[in-house]
C-alpha positions in Angstrom: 0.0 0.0 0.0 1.3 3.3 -0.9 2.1 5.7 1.9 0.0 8.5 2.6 1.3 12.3 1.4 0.0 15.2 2.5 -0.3 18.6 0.6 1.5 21.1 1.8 -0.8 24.0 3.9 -2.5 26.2 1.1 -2.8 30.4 2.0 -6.2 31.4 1.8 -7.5 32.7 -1.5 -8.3 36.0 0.0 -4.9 36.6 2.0 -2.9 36.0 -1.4 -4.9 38.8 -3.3 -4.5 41.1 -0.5 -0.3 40.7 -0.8 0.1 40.1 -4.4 -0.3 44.3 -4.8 2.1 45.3 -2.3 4.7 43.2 -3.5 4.3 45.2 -6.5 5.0 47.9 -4.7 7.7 47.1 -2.8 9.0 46.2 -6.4 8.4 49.7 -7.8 9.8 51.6 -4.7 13.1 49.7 -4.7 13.2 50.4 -8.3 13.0 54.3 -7.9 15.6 54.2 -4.6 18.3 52.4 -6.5 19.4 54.2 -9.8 21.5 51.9 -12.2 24.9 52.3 -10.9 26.3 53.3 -14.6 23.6 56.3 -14.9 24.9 57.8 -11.5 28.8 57.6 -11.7 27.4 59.5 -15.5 26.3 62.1 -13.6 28.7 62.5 -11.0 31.8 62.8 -13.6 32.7 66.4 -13.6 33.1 68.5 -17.3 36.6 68.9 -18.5 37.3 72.7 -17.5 38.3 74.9 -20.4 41.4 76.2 -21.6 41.9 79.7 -23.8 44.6 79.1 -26.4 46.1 82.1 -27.7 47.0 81.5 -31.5 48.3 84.6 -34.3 49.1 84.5 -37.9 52.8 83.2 -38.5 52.9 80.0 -41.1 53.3 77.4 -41.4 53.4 77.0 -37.4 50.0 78.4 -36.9 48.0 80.0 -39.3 44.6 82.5 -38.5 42.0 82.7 -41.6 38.3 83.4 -41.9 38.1 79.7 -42.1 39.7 79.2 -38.9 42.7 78.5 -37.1 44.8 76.1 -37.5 48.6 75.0 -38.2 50.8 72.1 -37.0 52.2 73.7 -33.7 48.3 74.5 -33.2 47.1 71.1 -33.2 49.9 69.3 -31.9 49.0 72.0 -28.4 45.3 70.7 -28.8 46.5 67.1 -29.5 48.5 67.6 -25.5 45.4 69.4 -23.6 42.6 66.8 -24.5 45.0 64.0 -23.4 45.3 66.3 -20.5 41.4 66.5 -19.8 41.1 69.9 -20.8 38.3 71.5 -23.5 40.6 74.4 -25.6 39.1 77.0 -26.9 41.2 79.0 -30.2 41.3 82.4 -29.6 42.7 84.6 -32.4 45.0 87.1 -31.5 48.4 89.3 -32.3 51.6 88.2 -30.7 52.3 91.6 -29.1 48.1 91.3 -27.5 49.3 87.4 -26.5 52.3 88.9 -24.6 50.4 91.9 -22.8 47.4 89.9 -21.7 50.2 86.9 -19.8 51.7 89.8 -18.5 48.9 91.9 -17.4 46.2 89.3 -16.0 46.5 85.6 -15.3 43.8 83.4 -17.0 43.2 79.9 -17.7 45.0 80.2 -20.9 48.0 79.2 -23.0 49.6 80.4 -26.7 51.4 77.3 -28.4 54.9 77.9 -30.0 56.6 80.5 -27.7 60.5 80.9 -27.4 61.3 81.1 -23.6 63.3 84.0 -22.6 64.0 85.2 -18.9 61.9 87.9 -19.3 58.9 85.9 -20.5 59.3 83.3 -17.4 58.6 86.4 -15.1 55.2 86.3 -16.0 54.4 82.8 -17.6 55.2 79.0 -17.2 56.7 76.8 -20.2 56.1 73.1 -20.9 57.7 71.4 -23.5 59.3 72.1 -25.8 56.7 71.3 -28.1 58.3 71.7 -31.0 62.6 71.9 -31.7 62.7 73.8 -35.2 65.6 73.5 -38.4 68.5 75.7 -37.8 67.5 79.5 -37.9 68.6 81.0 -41.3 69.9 84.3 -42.9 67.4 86.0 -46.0 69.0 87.8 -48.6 68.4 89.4 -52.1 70.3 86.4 -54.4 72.8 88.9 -55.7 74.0 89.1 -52.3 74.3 85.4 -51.5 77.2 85.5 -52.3 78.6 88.0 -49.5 76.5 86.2 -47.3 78.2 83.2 -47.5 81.5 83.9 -47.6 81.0 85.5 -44.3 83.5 83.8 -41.9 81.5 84.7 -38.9 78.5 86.1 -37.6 80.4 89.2 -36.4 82.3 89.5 -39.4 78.7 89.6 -41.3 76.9 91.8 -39.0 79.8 94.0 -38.9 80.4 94.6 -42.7 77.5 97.3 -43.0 74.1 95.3 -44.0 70.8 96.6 -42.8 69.3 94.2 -41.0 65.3 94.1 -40.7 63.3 91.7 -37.7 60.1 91.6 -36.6 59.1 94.2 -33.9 59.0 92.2 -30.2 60.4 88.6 -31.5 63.0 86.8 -30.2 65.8 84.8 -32.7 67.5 83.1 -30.2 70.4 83.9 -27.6 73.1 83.8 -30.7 71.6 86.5 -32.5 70.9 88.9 -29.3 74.5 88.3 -28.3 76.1 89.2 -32.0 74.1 92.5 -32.4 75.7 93.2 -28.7 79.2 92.2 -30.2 78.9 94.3 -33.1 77.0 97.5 -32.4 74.3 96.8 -34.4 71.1 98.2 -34.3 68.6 96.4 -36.6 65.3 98.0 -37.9 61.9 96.6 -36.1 58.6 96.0 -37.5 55.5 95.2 -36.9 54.9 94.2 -40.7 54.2 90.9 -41.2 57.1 89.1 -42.6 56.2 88.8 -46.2 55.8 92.4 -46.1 59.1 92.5 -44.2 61.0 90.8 -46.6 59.6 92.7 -49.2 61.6 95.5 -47.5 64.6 93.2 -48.9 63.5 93.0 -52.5 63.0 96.7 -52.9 65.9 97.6 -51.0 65.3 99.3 -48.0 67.2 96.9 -46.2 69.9 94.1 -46.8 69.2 90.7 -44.7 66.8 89.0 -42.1 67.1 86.1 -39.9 64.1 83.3 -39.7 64.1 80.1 -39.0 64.3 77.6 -41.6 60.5 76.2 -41.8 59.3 79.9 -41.8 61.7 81.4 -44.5 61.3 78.1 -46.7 57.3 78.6 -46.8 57.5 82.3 -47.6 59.4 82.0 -50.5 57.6 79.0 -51.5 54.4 80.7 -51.3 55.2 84.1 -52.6 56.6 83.7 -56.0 57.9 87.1 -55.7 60.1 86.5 -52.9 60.9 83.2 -54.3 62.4 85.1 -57.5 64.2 87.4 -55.6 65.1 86.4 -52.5 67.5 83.3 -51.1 68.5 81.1 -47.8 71.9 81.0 -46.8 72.5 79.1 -43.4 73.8 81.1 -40.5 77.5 81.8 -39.8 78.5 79.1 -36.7 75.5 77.2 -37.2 73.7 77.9 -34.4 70.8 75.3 -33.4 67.2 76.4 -33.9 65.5 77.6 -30.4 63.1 75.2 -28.9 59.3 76.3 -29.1 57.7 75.8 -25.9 53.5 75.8 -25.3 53.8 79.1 -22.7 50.9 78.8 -19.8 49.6 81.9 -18.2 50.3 82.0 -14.5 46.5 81.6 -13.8 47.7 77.6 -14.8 47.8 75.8 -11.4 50.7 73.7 -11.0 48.9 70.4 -11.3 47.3 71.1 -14.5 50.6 72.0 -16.0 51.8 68.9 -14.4 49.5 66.9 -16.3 49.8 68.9 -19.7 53.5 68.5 -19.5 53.1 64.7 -19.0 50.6 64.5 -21.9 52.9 66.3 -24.1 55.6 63.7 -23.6 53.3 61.2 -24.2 52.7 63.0 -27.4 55.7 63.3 -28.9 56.1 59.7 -29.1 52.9 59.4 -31.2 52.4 58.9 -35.1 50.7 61.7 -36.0 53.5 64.1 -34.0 55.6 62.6 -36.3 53.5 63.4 -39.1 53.1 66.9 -37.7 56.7 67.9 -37.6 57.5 65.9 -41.1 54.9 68.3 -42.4 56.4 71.7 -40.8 60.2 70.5 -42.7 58.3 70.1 -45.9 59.7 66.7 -45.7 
């Protein structure tokens, strides 16, 4: 005979109808008091502050157009504050403006490309460099290239009478400041922009200029007039070309340019800096 089961004790009808809502509920309310975990920590994560970056007209290293701004030095800065977490912002500018707001005020800002001079480190912080240019050049009319090179010294050159013409507030480099020291000479400063300038040197008002080599290259590629006219000769000694450094404003915590000076290293190892700097040789 088969042994006996028993069923197991059965809730009453009435009691199950009266729970079966507020475990709905209980449902729903836990729902609302526990977010997903993924849409919170969403939330929470703060926006990546932004950044002013101060860029002017000087190709090829940055260039300002109606269409924007742009130029190899330009991105390669943008390239380094988004790894940093920073949002840039271009603001278009003059390099004289650039100088006289860093010095003036101190925002949240940066200009790309800067040469680093003691007086510039008074008011402003550099990271980098971010970019180590060609060996600086001397411009001159071809039918002087020849004076030019035969020129057994810097001093010797700057010494034997040329007119010399650079751009009003710049800086060439340490080698240059020290030879017009050496010699005497007084050099005429403009605020032209250097086609103009060296246009000074086709027509005659003045004799040489120093650039460095990406710059001078572009100009007379670009301006068949200068290109007719006008020639490179290297420099007398050789001198190396000045590192460009990305200049922060002193408004720049020391953290922040902490990170943007590791994210620049990190950059520099990349492809596309590679790219960046093949493209300012003209390689």
């Amino acid at each position: 005979m088969a042994p006996h089961c028993t069923r197991p004790h059965a809730w009453p009808r009435s009691i199950c109808a009266c729970l079966r809502p507020l475990g709905i509920l209980l449902l729903v309310l836990g729902a609302c008091a526990a977010p997903p975990r993924a849409a919170h920590a969403a939330t929470s994560a703060p926006p990546p502050r932004e950044i002013a970056v101060y860029v002017y007209h000087r190709p090829p290293f940055f260039t300002v157009t109606p269409e924007g701004q742009g130029g190899p030095l330009v991105e390669m800065t943008l390239l380094a504050l988004e790894r940093a977490g920073l949002k840039p912002r271009l603001v278009t500018s003059t390099f004289t403006e650039i100088l006289a707001i860093f010095r003036a005020d101190a925002p949240f800002a940066c200009a790309p490309g800067v040469y680093r001079t003691p007086e510039r480190e008074a008011f402003a912080r550099f990271i980098g460099p971010l970019y180590v240019p060609l060996p600086p050049v001397i411009v001159v009319r071809r039918t002087d290239a020849g004076l030019a090179a035969s020129a057994r010294s810097l001093d010797s050159l700057l010494a034997g009478g040329l007119r010399v013409v650079l751009g009003d507030g710049y800086w060439y480099g340490g080698w240059l400041a020290q030879a017009l020291e050496r010699t005497g000479t007084s050099p005429t400063r403009t605020r032209d922009e250097n086609a103009r300038m060296l246009r000074s040197i086709v027509d005659g008002t003045h004799d040489i200029s120093f650039m460095s080599h990406e710059e001078a290259a572009h100009l007379l590629r670009t301006h068949p007039d200068l290109g007719a006219s006008l020639t490179l000769r290297p420099v007398p000694g050789n001198p190396d070309g000045e590192p460009r450094y990305l200049m922060l404003a002193k408004g720049v915590d020391a953290a922040t340019a902490a990170r943007i000076d590791a994210a620049l290293r990190e950059l520099v190892e990349t492809p596309r800096y590679r790219e960046l700097v093949r493209s300012l040789r003209h390689e």
